[in-house]
C-alpha positions in Angstrom: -4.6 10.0 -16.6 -1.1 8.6 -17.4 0.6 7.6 -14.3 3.8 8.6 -13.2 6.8 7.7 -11.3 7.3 10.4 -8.8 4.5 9.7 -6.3 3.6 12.7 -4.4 0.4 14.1 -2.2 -1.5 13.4 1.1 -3.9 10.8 2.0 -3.8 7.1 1.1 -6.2 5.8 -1.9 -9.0 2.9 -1.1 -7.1 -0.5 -1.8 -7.7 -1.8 -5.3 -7.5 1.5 -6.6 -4.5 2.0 -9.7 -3.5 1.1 -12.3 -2.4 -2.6 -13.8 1.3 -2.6 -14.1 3.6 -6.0 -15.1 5.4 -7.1 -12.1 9.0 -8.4 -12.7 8.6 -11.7 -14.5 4.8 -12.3 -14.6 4.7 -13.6 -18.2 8.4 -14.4 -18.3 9.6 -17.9 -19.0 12.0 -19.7 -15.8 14.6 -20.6 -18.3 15.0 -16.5 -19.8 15.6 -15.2 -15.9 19.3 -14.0 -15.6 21.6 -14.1 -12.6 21.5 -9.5 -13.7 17.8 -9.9 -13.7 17.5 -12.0 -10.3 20.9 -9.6 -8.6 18.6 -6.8 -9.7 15.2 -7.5 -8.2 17.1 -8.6 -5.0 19.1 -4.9 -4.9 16.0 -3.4 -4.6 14.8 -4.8 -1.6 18.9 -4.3 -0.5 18.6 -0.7 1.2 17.0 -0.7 4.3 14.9 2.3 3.8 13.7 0.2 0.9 12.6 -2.2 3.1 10.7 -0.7 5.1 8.6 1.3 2.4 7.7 -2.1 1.1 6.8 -3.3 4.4 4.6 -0.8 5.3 3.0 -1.3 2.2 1.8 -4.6 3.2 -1.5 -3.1 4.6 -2.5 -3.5 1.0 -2.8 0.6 1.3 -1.4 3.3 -1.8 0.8 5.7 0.6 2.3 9.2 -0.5 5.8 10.1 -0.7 5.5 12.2 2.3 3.5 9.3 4.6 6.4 6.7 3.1 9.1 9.4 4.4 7.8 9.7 7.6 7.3 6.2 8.2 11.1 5.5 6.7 12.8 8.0 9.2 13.9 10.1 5.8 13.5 13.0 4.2 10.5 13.5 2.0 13.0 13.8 -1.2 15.4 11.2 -0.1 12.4 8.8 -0.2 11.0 9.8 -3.5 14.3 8.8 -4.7 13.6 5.2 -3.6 10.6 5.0 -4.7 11.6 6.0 -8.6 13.5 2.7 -8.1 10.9 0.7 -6.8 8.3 1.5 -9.4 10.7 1.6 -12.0 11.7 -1.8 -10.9 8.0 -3.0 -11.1 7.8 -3.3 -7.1 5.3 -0.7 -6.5 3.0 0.9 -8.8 1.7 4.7 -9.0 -1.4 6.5 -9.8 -2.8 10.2 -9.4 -5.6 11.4 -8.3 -6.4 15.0 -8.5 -3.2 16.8 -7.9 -1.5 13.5 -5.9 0.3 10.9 -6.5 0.5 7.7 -4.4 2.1 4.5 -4.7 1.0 0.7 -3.4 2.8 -2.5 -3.8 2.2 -4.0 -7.4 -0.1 -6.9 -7.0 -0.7 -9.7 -4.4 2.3 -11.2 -5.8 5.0 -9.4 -4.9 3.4 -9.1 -1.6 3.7 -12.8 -1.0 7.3 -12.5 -2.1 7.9 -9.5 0.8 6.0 -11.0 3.3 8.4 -14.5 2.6 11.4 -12.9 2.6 10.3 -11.2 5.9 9.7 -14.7 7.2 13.5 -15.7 6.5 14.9 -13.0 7.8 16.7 -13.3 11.3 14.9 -12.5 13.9 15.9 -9.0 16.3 14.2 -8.1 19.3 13.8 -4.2 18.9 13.4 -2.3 22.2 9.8 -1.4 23.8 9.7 2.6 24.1 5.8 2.3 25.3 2.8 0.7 26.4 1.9 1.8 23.1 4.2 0.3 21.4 3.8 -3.1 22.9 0.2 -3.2 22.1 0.8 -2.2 18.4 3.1 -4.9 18.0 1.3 -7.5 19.8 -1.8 -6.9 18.0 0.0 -7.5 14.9 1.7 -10.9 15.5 -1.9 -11.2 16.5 -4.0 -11.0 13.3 -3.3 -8.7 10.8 -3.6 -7.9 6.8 -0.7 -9.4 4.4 -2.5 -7.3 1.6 -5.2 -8.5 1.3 -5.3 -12.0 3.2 -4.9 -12.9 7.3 -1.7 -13.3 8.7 -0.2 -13.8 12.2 -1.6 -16.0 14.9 -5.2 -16.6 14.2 -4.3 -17.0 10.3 -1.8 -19.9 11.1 -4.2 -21.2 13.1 -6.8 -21.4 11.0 -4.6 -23.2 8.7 -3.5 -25.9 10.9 -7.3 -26.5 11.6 -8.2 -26.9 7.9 -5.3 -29.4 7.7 -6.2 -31.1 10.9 -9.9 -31.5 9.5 -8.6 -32.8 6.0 -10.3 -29.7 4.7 -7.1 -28.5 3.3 -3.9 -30.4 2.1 -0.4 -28.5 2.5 1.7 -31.4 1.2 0.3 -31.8 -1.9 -0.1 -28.7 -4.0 -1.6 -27.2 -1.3 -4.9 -28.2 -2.4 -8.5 -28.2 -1.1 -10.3 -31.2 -0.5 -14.1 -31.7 -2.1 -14.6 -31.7 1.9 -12.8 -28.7 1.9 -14.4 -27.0 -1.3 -18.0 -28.0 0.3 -17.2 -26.2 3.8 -16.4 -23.4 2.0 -19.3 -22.8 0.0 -21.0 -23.5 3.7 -19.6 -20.5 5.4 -20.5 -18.1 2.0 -16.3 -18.5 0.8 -16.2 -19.1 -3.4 -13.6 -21.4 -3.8 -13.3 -20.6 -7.4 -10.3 -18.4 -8.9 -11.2 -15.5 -10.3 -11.8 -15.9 -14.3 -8.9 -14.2 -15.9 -6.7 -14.3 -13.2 -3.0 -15.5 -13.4 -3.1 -15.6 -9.2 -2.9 -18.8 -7.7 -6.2 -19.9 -6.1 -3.8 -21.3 -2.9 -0.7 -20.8 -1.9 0.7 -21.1 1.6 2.5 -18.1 2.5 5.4 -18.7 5.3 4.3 -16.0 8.2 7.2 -14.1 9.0 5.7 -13.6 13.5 5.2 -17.6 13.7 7.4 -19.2 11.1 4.5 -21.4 10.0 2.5 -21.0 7.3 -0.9 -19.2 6.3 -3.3 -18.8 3.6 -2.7 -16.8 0.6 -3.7 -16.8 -3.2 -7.0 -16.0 -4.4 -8.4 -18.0 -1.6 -6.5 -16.5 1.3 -8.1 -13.4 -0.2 -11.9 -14.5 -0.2 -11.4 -15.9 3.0 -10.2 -12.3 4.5 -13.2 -10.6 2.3 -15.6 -12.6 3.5 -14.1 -12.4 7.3 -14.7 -8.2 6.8 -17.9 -8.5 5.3 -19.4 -10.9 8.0 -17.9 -8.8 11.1 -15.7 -11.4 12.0 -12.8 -9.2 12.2 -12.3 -5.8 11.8 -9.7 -3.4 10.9 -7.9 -1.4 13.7 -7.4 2.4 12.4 -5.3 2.3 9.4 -2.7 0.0 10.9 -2.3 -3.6 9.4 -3.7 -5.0 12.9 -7.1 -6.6 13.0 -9.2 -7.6 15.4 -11.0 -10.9 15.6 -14.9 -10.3 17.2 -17.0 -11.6 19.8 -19.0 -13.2 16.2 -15.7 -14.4 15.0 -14.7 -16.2 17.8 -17.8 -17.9 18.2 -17.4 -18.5 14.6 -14.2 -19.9 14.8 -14.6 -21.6 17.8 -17.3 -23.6 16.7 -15.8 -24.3 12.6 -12.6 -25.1 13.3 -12.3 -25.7 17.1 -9.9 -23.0 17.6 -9.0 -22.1 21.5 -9.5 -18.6 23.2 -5.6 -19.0 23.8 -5.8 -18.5 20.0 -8.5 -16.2 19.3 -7.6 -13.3 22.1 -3.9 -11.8 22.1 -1.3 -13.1 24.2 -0.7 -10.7 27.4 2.6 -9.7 28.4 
């Protein structure tokens, strides 16, 4: 069914599901970007309520208009008229399904680009209402999803171990070592790009709770995958937090030497 651009309806769609839609500038050449196109893309991300649809979009989720709204703090229309701009300026993507419509960030992409800019952004300390609270958003500087890699403490972590091993070179591309490429293949991890895919197999994405970065690309996102699939972490509800397991420490511990400073969340 054709898609359209007013996303409405109730519950969220599995991740993956949508259809393909051209992100600003996928196939476009450096030299044809203009200062309109750039001053356009960055308008978009200009409105705070904006903002925060794309960041709760992070979780790699498709949301409605009506979860978006209530997350935002806005009116269910007022937020549909956000998201017409979003999609129409190749941020999101919609789909339906049945009689809804839903909407999810438009690839891995432009959730790298969010979760940068995030990273850049000055830092606010927003009050603590409750205990609640606290331990949502200490589980997320924690470990938690960037789409569909590991972000937060544990994630940076992990890449700092890599490096430290000479598994994994940041300088330089970043790039994997054959050290690197054989530990992989070790722990069940393909360390091969996806045939077809434009995505990067590596990139280091700059983790907007620790300023340092993490693993993303095609191989931030078969690390994560295989970090599901093996019980090493697990999702918490439907929140971007997830939780590193008893296996995954041990795991961890005994790969890449991390410490239980690092593998349990910080108290208060």
């Amino acid at each position: 069914m054709t898609p359209s651009a007013s996303p409405l309806g109730a519950s969220p769609l599995p991740a993956g599901a949508g259809p393909r839609v051209s992100r600003p500038g996928a196939s476009t050449a450096p030299e044809s970007v203009s200062a309109a196109g750039l001053a356009g893309l960055a308008g978009l991300l200009a409105d705070r309520t904006r903002a925060a649809i794309c960041l709760a979009l992070l979780d790699g989720r498709a949301w409605t208009a009506t979860e978006l709204a209530r997350h935002a703090g806005v009116a269910r229309s007022t937020a549909t008229g956000h998201l017409h701009q979003l999609v129409a300026g190749g941020l999101l993507k919609d789909a339906r399904q049945g009689r809804h419509r839903y909407v999810r960030l438009a690839g891995p992409d432009t959730a790298e680009m969010i979760e940068s800019l995030a990273a850049h952004a000055p830092l606010k300390a927003a009050p603590v209402r409750s205990l609640r609270d606290a331990n949502r958003r200490r589980a997320l500087a924690h470990a938690r999803s960037c789409y569909d890699h590991l972000a937060g403490t544990v994630a940076v972590a992990i890449t700092e171990a890599m490096t430290e091993r000479s598994l994994l070179d940041l300088d330089h591309g970043p790039s994997l070592s054959e050290e690197g490429k054989a530990w992989l293949r070790a722990m069940g991890i393909d360390d091969l790009r996806p045939p077809g895919s434009r995505r990067p197999q590596l990139r280091a994405c700059l983790d907007w709770t620790e300023r340092r970065p993490h693993l993303a690309g095609a191989l931030g996102a078969a690390l994560f995958r295989r970090a599901l699939d093996a019980g090493w972490v697990v999702r918490r509800g439907t929140a971007r937090a997830v939780e590193v397991t008893d296996a995954g420490r041990a795991v961890f511990r005994e790969q890449l030497g991390l410490t239980e400073e690092v593998l349990y969340p910080a108290a208060d």
